[in-house]
C-alpha positions as CSV (number, residue, x, y, z in Angstrom):
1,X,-7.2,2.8,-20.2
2,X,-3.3,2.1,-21.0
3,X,-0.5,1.8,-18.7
4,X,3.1,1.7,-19.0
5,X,5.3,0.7,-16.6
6,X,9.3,1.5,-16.6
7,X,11.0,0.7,-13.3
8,X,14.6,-2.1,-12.8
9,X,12.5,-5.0,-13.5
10,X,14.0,-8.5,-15.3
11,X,17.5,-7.4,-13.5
12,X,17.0,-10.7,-10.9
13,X,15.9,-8.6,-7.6
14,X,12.6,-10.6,-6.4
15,X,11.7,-7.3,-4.1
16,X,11.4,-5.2,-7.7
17,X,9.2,-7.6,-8.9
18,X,7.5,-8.0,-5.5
19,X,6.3,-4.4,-6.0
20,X,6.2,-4.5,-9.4
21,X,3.2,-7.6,-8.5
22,X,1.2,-5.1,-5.9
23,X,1.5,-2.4,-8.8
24,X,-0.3,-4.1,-11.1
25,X,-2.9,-5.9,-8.3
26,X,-3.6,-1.9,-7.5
27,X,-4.5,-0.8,-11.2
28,X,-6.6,-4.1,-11.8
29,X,-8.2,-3.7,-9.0
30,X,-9.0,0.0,-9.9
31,X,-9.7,-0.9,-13.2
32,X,-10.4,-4.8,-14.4
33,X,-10.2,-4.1,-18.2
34,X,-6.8,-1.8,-17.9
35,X,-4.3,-2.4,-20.5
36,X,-1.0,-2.7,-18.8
37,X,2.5,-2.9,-20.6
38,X,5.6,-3.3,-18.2
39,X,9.3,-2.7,-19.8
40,X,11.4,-5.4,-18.7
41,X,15.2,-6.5,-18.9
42,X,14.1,-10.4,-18.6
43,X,10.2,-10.4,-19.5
44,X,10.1,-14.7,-18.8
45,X,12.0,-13.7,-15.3
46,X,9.7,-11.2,-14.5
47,X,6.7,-13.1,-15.7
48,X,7.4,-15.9,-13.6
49,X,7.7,-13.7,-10.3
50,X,4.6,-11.2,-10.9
51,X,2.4,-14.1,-10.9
């Protein structure tokens, strides 16, 4: 499965990268081997804070 994710993420706001984080937790956990793109502003910013 594929997944792409738009929201205001790499725009410097921890909390949308906070949920961004428990988005991505929630498909993995539904699906291990799910194929998940996010659209970012800053994709080294919000790298760093979904880990």
């Amino acid at each position: 499965m594929k997944v792409l994710i738009s929201g205001y993420y790499g725009f410097y706001n921890i909390g949308d990268e906070a949920i961004l984080k428990s988005i991505i937790e929630s498909l993995r956990n539904a699906d291990p081997n799910i194929d998940i793109v996010v659209l970012s502003n800053d994709v080294e910013y919000t790298k760093v804070h979904i880990r």
